[in-house]
mmCIF file as Biopython writes it, N, C-alpha, C and O atoms, coordinates in Angstrom:
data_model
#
loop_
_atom_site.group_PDB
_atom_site.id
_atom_site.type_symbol
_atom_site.label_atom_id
_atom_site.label_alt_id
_atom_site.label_comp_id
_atom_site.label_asym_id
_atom_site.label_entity_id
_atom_site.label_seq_id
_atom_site.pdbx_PDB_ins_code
_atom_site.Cartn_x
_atom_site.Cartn_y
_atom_site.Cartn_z
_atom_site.occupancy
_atom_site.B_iso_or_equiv
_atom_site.auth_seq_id
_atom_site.auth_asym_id
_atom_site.pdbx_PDB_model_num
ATOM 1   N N  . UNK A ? 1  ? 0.825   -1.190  0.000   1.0 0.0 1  A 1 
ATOM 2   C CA . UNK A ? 1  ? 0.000   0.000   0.000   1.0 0.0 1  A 1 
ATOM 3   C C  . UNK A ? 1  ? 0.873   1.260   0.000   1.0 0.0 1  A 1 
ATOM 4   O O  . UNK A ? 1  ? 0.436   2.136   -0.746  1.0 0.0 1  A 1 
ATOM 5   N N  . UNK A ? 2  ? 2.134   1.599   0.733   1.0 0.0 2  A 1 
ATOM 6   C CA . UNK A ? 2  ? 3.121   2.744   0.914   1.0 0.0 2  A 1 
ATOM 7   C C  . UNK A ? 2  ? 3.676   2.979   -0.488  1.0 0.0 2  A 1 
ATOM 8   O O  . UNK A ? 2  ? 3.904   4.059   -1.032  1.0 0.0 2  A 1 
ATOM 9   N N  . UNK A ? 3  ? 3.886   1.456   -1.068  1.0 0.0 3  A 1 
ATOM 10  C CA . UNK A ? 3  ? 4.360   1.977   -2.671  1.0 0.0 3  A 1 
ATOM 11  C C  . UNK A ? 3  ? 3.562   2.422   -3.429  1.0 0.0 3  A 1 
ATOM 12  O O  . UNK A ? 3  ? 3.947   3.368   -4.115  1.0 0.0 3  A 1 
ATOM 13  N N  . UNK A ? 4  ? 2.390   2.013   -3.581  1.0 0.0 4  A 1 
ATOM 14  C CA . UNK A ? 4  ? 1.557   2.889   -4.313  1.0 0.0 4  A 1 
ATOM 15  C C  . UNK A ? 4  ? 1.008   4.340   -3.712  1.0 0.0 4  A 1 
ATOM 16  O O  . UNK A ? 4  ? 0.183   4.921   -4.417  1.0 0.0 4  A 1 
ATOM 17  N N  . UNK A ? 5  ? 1.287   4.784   -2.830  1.0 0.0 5  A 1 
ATOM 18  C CA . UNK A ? 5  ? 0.869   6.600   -2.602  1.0 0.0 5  A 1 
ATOM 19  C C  . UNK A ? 5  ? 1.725   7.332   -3.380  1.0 0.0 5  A 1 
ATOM 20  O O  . UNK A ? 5  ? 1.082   8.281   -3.827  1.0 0.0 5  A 1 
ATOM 21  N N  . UNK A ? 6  ? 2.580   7.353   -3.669  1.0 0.0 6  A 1 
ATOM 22  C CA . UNK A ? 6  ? 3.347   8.683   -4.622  1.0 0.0 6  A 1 
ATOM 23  C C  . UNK A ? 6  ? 2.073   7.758   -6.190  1.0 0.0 6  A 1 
ATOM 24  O O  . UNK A ? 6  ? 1.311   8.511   -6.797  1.0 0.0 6  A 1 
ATOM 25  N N  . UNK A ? 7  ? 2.088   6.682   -6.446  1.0 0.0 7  A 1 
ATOM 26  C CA . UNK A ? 7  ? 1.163   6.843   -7.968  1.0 0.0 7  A 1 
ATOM 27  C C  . UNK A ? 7  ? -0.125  7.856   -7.292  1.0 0.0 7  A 1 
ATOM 28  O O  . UNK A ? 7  ? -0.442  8.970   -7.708  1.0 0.0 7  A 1 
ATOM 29  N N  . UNK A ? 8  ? -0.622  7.253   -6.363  1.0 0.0 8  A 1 
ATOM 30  C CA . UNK A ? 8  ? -1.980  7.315   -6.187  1.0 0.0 8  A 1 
ATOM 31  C C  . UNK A ? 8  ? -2.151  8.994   -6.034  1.0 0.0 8  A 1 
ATOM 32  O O  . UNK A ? 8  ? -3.075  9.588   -6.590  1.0 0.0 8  A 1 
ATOM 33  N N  . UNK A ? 9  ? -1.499  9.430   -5.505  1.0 0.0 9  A 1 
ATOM 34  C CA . UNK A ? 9  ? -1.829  11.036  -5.245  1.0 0.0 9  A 1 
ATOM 35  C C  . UNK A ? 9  ? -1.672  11.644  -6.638  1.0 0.0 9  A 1 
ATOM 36  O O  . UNK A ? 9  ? -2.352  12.575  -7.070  1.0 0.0 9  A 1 
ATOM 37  N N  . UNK A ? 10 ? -0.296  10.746  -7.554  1.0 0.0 10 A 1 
ATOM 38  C CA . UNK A ? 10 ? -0.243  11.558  -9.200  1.0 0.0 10 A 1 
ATOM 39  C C  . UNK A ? 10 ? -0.911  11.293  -9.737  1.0 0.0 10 A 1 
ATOM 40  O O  . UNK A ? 10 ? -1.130  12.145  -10.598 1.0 0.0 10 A 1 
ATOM 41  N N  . UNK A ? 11 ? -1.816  10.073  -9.836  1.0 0.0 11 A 1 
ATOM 42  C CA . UNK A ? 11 ? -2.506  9.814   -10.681 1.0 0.0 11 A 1 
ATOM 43  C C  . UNK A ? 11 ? -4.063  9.754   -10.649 1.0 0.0 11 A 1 
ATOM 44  O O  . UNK A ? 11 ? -4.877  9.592   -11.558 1.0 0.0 11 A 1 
ATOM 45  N N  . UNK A ? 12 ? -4.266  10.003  -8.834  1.0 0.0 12 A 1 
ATOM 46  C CA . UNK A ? 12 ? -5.730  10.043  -8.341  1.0 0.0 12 A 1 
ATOM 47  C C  . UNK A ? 12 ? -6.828  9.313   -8.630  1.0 0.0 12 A 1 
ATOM 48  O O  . UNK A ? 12 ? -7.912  9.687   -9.078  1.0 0.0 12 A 1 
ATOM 49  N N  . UNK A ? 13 ? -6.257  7.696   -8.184  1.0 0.0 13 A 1 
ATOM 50  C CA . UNK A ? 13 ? -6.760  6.798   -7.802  1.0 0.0 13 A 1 
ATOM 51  C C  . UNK A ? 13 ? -7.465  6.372   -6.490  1.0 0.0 13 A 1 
ATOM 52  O O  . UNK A ? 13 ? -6.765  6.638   -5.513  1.0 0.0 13 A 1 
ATOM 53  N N  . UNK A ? 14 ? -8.046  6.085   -6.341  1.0 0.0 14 A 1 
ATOM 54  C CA . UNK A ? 14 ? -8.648  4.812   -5.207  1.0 0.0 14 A 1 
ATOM 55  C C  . UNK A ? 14 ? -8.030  3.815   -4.729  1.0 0.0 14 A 1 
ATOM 56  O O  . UNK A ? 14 ? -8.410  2.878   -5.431  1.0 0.0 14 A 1 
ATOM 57  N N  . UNK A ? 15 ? -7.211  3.366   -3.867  1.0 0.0 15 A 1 
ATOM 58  C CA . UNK A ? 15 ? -6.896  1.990   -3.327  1.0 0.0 15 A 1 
ATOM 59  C C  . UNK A ? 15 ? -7.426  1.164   -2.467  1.0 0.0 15 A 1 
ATOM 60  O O  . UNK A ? 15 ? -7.119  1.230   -1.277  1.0 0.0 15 A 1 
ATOM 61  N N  . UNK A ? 16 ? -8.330  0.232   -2.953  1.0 0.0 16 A 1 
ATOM 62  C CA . UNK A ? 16 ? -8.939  -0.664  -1.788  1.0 0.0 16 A 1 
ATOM 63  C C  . UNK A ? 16 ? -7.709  -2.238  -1.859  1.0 0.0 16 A 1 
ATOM 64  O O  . UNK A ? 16 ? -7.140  -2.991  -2.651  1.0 0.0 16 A 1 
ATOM 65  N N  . UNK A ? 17 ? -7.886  -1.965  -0.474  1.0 0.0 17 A 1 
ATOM 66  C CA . UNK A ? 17 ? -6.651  -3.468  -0.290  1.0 0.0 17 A 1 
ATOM 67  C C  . UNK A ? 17 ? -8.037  -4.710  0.551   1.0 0.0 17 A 1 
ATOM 68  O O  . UNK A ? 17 ? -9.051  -4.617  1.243   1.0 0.0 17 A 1 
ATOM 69  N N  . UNK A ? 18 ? -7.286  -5.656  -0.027  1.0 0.0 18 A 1 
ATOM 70  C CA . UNK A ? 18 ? -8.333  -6.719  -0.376  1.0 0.0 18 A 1 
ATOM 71  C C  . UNK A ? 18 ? -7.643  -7.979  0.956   1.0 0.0 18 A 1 
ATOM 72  O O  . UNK A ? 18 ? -6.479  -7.666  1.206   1.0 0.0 18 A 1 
ATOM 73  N N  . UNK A ? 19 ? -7.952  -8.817  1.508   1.0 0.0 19 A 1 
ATOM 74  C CA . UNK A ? 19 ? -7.076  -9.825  2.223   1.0 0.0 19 A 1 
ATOM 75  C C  . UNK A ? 19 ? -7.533  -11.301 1.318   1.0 0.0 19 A 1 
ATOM 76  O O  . UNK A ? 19 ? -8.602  -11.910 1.311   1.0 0.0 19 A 1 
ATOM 77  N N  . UNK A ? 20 ? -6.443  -11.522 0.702   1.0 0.0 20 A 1 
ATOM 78  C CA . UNK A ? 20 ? -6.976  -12.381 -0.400  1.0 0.0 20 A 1 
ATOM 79  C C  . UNK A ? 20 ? -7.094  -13.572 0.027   1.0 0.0 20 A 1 
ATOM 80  O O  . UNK A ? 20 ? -7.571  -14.413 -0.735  1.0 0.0 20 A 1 
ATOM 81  N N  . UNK A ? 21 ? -6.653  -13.970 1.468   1.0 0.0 21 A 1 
ATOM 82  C CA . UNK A ? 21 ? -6.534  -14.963 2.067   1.0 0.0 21 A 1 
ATOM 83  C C  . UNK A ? 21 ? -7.879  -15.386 2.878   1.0 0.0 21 A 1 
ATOM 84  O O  . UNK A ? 21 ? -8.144  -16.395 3.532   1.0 0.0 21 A 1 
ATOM 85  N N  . UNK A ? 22 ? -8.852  -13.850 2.481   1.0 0.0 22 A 1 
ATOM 86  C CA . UNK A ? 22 ? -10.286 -14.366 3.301   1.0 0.0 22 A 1 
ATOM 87  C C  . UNK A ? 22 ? -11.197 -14.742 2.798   1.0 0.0 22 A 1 
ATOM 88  O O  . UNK A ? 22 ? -12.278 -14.974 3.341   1.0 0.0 22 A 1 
ATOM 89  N N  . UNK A ? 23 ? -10.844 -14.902 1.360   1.0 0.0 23 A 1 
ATOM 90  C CA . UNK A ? 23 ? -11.839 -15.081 0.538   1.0 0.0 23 A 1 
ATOM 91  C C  . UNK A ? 23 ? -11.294 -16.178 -0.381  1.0 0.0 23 A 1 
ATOM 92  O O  . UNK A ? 23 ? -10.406 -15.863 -1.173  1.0 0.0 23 A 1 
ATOM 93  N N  . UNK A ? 24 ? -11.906 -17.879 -0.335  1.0 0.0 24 A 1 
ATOM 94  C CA . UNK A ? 24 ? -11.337 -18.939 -1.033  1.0 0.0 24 A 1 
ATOM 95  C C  . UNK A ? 24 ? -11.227 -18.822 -2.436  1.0 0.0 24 A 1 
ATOM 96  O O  . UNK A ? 24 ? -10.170 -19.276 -2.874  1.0 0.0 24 A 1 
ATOM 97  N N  . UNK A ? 25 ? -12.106 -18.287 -3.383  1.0 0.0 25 A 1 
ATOM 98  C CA . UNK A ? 25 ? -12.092 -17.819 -4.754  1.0 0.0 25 A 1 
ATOM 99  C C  . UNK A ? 25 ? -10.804 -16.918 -5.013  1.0 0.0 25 A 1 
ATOM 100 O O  . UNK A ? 25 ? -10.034 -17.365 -5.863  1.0 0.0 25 A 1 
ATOM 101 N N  . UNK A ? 26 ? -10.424 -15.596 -4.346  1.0 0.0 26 A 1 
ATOM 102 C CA . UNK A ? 26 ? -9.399  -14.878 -4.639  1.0 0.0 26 A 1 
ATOM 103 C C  . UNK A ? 26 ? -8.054  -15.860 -4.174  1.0 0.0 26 A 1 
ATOM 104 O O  . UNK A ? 26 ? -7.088  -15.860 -4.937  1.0 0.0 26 A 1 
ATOM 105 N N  . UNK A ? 27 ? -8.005  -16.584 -3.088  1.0 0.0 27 A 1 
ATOM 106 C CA . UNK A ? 27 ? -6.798  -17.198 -2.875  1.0 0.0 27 A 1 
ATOM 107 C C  . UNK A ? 27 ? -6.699  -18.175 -4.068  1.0 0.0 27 A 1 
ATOM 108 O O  . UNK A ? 27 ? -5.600  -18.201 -4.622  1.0 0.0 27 A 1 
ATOM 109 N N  . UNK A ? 28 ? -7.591  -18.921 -4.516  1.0 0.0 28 A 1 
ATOM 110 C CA . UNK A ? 28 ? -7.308  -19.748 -5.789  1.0 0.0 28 A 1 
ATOM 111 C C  . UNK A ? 28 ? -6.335  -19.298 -6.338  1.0 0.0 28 A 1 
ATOM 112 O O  . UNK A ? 28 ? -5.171  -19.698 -6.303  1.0 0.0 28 A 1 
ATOM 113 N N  . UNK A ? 29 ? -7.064  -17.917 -7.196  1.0 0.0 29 A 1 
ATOM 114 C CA . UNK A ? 29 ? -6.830  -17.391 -8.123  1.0 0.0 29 A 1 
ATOM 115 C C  . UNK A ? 29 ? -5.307  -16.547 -8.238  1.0 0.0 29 A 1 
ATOM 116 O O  . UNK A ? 29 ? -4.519  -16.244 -9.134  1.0 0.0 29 A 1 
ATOM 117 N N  . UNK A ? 30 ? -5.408  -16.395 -6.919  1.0 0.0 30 A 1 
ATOM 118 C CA . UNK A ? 30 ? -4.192  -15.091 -7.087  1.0 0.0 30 A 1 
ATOM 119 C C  . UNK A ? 30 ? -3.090  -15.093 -5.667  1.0 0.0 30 A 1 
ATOM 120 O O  . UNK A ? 30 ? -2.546  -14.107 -5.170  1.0 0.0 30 A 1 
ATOM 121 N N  . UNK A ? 31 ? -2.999  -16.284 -5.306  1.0 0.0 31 A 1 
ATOM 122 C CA . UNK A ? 31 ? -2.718  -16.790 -3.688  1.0 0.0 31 A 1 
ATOM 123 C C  . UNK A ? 31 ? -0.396  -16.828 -4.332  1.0 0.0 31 A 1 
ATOM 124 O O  . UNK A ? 31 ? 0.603   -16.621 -3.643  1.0 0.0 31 A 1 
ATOM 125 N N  . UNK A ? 32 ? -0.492  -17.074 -5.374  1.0 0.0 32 A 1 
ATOM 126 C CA . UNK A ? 32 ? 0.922   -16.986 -5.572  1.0 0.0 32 A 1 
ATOM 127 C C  . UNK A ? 32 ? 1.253   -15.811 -6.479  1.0 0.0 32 A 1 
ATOM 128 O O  . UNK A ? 32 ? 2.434   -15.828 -6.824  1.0 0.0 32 A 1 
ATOM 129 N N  . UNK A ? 33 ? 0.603   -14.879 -6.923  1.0 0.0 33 A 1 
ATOM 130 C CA . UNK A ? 33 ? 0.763   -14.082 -7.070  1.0 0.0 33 A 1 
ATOM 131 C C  . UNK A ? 33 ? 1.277   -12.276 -6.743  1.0 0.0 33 A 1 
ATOM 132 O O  . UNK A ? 33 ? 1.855   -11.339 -7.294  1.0 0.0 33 A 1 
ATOM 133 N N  . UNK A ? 34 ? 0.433   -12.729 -5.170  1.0 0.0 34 A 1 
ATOM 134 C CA . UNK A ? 34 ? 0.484   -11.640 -4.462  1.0 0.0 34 A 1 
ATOM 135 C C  . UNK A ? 34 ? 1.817   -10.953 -4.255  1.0 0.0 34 A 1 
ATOM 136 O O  . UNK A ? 34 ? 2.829   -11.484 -4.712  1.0 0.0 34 A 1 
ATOM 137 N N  . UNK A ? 35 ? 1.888   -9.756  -3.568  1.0 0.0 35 A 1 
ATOM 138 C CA . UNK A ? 35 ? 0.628   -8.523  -4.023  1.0 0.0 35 A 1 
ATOM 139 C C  . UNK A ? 35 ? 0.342   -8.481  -5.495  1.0 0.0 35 A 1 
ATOM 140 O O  . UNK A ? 35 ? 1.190   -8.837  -6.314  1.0 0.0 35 A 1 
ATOM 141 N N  . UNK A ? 36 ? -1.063  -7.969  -5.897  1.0 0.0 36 A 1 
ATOM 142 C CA . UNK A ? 36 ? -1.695  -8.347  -6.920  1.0 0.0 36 A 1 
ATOM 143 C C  . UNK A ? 36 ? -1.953  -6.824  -6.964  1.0 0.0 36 A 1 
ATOM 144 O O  . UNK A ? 36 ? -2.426  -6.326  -5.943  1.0 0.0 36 A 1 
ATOM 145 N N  . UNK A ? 37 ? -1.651  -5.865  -8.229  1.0 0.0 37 A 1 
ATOM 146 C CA . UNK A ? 37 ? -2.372  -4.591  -8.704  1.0 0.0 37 A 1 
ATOM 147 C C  . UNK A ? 37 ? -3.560  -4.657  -9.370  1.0 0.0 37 A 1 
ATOM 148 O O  . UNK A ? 37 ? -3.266  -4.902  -10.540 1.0 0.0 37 A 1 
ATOM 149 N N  . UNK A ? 38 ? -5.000  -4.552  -9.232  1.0 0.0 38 A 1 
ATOM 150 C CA . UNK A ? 38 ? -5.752  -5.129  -10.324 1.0 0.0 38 A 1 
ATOM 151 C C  . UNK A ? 38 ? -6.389  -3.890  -10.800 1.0 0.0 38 A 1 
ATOM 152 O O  . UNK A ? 38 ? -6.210  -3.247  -9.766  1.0 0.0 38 A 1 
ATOM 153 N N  . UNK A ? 39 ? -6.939  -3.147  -11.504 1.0 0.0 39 A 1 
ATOM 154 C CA . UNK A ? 39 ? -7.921  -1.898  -11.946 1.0 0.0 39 A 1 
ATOM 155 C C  . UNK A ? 39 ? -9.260  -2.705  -12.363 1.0 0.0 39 A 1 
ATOM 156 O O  . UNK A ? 39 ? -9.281  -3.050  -13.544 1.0 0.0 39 A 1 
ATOM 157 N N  . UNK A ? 40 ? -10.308 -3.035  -11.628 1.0 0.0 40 A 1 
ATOM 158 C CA . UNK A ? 40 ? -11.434 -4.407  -11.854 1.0 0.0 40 A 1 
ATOM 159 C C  . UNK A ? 40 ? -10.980 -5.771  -12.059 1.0 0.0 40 A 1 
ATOM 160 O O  . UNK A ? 40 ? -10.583 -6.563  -11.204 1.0 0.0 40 A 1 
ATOM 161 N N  . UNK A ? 41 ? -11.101 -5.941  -13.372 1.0 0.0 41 A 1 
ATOM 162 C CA . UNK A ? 41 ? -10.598 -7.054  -13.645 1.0 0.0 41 A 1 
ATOM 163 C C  . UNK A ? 41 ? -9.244  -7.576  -14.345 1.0 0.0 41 A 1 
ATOM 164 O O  . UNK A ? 41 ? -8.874  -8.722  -14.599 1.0 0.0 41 A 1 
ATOM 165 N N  . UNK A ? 42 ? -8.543  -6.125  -14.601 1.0 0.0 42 A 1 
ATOM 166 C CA . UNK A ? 42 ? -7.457  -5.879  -15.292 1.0 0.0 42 A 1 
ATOM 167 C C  . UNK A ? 42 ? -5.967  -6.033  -14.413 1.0 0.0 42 A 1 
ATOM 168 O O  . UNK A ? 42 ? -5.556  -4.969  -13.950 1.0 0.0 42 A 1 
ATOM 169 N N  . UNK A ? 43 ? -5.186  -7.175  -14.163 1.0 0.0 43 A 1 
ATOM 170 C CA . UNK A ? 43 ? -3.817  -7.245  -13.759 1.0 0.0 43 A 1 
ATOM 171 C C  . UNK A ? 43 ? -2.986  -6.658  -14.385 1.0 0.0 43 A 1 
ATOM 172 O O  . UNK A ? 43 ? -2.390  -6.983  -15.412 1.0 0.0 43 A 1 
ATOM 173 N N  . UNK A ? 44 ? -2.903  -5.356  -13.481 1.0 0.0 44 A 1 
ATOM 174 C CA . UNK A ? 44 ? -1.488  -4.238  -14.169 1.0 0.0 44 A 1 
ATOM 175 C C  . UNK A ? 44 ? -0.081  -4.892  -13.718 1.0 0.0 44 A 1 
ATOM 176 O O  . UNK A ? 44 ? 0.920   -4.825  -14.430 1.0 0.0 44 A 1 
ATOM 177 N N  . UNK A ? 45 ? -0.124  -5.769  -11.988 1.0 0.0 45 A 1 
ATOM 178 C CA . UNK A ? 45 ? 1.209   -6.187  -11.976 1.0 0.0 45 A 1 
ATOM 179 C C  . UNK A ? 45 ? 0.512   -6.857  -11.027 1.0 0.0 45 A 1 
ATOM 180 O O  . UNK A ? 45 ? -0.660  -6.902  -10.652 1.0 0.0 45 A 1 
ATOM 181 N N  . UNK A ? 46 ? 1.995   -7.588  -10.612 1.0 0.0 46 A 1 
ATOM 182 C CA . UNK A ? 46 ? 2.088   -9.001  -9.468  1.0 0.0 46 A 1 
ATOM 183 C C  . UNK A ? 46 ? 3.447   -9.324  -9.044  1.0 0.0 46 A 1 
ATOM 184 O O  . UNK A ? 46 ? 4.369   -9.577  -9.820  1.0 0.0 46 A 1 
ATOM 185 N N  . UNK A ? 47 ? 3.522   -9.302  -7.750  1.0 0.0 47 A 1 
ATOM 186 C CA . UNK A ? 47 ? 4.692   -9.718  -7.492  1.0 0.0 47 A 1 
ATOM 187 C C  . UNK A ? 47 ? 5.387   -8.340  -6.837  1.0 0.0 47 A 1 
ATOM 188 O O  . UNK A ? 47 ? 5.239   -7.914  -5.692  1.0 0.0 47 A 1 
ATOM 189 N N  . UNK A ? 48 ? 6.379   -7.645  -8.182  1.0 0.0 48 A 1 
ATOM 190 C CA . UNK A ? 48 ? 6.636   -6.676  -7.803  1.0 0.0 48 A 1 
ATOM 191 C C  . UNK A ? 48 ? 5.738   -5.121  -8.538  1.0 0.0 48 A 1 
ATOM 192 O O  . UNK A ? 48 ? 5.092   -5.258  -9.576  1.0 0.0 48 A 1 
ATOM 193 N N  . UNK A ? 49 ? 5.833   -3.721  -7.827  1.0 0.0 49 A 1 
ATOM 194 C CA . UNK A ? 49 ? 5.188   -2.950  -8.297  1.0 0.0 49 A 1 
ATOM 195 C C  . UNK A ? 49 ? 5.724   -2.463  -9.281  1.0 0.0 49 A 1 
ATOM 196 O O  . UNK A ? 49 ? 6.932   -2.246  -9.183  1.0 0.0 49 A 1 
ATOM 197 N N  . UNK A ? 50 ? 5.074   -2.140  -10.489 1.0 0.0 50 A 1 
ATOM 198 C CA . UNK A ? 50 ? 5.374   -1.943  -12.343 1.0 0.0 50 A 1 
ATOM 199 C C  . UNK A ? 50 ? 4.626   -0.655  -12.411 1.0 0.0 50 A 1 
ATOM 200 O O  . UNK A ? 50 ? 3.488   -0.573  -12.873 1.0 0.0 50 A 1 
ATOM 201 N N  . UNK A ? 51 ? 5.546   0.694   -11.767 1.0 0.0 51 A 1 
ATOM 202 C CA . UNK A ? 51 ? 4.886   1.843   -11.640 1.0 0.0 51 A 1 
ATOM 203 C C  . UNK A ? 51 ? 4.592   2.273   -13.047 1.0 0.0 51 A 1 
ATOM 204 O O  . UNK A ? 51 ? 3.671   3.076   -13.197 1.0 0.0 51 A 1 
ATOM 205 N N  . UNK A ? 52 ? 5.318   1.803   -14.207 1.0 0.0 52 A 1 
ATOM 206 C CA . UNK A ? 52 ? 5.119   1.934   -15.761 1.0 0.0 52 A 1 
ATOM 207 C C  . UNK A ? 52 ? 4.140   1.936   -16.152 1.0 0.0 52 A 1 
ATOM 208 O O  . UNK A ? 52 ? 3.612   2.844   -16.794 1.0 0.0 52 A 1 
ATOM 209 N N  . UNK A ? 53 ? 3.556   0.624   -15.760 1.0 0.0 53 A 1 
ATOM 210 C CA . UNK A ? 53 ? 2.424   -0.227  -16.422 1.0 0.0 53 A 1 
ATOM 211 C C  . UNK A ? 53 ? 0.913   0.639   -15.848 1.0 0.0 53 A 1 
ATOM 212 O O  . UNK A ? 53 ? -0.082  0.940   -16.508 1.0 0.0 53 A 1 
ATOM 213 N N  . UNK A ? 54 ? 1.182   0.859   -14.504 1.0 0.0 54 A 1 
ATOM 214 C CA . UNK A ? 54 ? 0.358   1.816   -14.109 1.0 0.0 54 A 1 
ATOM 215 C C  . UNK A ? 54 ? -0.292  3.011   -14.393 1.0 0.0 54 A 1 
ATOM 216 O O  . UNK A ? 54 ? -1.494  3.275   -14.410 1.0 0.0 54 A 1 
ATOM 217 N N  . UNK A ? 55 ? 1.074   3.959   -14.702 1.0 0.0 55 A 1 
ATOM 218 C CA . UNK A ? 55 ? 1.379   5.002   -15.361 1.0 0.0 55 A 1 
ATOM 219 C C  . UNK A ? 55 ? -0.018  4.680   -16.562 1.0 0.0 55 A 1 
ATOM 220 O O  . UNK A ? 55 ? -1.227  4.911   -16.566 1.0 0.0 55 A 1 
ATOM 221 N N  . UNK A ? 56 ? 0.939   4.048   -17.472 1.0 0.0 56 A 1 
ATOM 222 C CA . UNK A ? 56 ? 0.124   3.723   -18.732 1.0 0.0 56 A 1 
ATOM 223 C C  . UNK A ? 56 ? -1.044  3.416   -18.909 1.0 0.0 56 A 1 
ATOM 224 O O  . UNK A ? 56 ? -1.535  3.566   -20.028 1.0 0.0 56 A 1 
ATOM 225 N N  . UNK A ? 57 ? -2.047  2.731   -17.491 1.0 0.0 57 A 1 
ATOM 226 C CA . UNK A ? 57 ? -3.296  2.115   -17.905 1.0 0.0 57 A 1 
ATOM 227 C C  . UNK A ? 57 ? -3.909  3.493   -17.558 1.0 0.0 57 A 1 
ATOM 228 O O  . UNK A ? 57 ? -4.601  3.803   -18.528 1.0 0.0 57 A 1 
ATOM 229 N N  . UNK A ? 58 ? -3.961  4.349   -16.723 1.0 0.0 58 A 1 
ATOM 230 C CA . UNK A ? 58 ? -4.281  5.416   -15.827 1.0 0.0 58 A 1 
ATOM 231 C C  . UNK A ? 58 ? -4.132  6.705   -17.007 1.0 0.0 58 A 1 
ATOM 232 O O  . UNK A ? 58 ? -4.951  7.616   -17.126 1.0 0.0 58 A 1 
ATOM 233 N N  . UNK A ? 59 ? -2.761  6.518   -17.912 1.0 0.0 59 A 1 
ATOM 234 C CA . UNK A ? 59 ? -3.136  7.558   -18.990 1.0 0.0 59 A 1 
ATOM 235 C C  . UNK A ? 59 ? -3.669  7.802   -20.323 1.0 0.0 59 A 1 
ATOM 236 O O  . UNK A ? 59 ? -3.860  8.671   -21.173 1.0 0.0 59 A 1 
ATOM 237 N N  . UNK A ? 60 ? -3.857  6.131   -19.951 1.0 0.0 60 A 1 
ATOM 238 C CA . UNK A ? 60 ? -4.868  5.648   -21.462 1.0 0.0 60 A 1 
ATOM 239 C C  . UNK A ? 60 ? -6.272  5.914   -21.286 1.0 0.0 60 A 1 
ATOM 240 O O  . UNK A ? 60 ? -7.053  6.210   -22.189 1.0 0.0 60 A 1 
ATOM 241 N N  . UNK A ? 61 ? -6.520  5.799   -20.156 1.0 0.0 61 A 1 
ATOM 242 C CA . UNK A ? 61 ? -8.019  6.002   -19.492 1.0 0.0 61 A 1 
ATOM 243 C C  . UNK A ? 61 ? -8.320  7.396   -19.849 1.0 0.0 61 A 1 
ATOM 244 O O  . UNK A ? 61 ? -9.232  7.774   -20.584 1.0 0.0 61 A 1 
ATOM 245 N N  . UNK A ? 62 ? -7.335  8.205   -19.167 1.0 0.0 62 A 1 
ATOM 246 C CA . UNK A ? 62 ? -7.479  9.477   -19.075 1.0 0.0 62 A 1 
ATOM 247 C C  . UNK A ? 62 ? -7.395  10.394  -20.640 1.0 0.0 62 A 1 
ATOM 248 O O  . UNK A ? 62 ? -7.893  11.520  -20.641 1.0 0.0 62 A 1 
ATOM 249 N N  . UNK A ? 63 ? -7.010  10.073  -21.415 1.0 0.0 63 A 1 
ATOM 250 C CA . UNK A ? 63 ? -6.958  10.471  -22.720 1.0 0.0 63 A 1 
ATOM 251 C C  . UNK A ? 63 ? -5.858  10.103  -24.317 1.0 0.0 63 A 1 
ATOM 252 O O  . UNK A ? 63 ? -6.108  10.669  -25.382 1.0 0.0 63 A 1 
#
């Protein structure tokens, strides 16, 4: 969550953090993955944070 505040304030997002471990469907899915960046249903990164990739989905949105 600390790595993403310098995106989140530039790019003025929302961060909801999820405990993927409380919910058996998300641990399936994403239990070796974690931490997991998702924008809905969209995996921007995993593992480590890909402030790039971020960058990019956030300025494609935007125009």
């Amino acid at each position: 969550m600390d790595a993403l505040e310098p995106l989140r304030a530039e790019l003025g997002f929302v961060v909801e953090v999820v405990d993927v471990d409380a919910f058996p469907e998300l641990e399936a899915r994403w239990s070796e993955l974690v931490p997991v960046v998702l924008v809905g249903d969209v995996e921007l990164c995993h593992h480590f944070l890909d402030a790039a990739a971020i960058r990019q989905h956030f300025r494609q949105r935007i125009g």
